[in-house]
N, C-alpha and C positions, 0 to 999 in steps of 0.2 A: 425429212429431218435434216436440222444442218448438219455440218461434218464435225463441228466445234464440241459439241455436245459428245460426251463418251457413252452416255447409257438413257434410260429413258427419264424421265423430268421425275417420277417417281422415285427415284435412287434418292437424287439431289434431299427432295421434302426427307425423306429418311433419314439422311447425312445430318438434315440441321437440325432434325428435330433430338438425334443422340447427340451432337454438338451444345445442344442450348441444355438439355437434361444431365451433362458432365460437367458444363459450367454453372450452373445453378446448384449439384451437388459440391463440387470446388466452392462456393461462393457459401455457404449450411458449412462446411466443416472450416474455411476458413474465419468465419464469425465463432464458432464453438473454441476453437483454440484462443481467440483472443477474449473470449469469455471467460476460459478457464485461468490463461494466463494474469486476465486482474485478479479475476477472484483469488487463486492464486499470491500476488503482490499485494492481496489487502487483508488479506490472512497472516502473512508473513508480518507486513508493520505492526499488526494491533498485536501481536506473540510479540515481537520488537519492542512496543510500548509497554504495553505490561510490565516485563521485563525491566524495562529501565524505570518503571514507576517503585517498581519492589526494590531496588537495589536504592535508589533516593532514598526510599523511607526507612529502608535500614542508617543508610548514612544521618540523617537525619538525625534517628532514635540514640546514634552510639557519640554521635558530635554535642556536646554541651553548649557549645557557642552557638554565633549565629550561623546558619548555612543557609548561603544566597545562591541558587541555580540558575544559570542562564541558558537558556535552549533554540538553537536555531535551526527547524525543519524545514521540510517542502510545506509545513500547514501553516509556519508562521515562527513567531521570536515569541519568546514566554521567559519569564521570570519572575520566580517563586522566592520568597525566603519565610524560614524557620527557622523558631527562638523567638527570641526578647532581646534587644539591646538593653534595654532599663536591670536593672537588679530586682530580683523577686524582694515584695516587702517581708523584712524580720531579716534578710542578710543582707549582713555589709561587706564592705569590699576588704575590709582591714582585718580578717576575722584571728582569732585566736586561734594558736595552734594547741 
């Protein structure tokens, strides 16, 4: 046998085989974390949205005028409005006190 070699070629196949079975367990729980962590971030936005949908439509319902919403996320630019610019028909603008 050489001298370079510490133990028999058996050791070695052992070594790599708990080498590749710890990296492969590292590699199963590093994909689980990042699995958890979207799932996680896409739970958190749509609690996020919601939220801000309910508190718009409050605004909405308590504002008489027009309410124009401008919105700019990671999903995009939106804008919303509610109300009527026109005067509902039967009132005027001049009305009687």
């Amino acid at each position: 046998m050489s001298e370079i070699m510490a133990g028999p070629p058996a050791d070695y196949g052992a070594m790599i085989i708990v080498l590749a079975a710890a990296g492969a367990l590292a590699g199963l729980l590093r994909a689980y974390i990042a699995h958890r962590t979207r799932l996680h971030a896409e739970r958190e936005a749509s609690a996020r949205a919601a939220a801000r949908a309910t508190g718009l439509m409050g605004l909405a319902e308590r504002h008489r005028g027009v309410v124009r919403i401008v919105e700019r996320d990671r999903d995009g630019h939106r804008e919303v409005e509610f109300g009527d610019r026109a005067p509902m028909p039967g009132h005027d603008r001049e009305e009687a006190a």
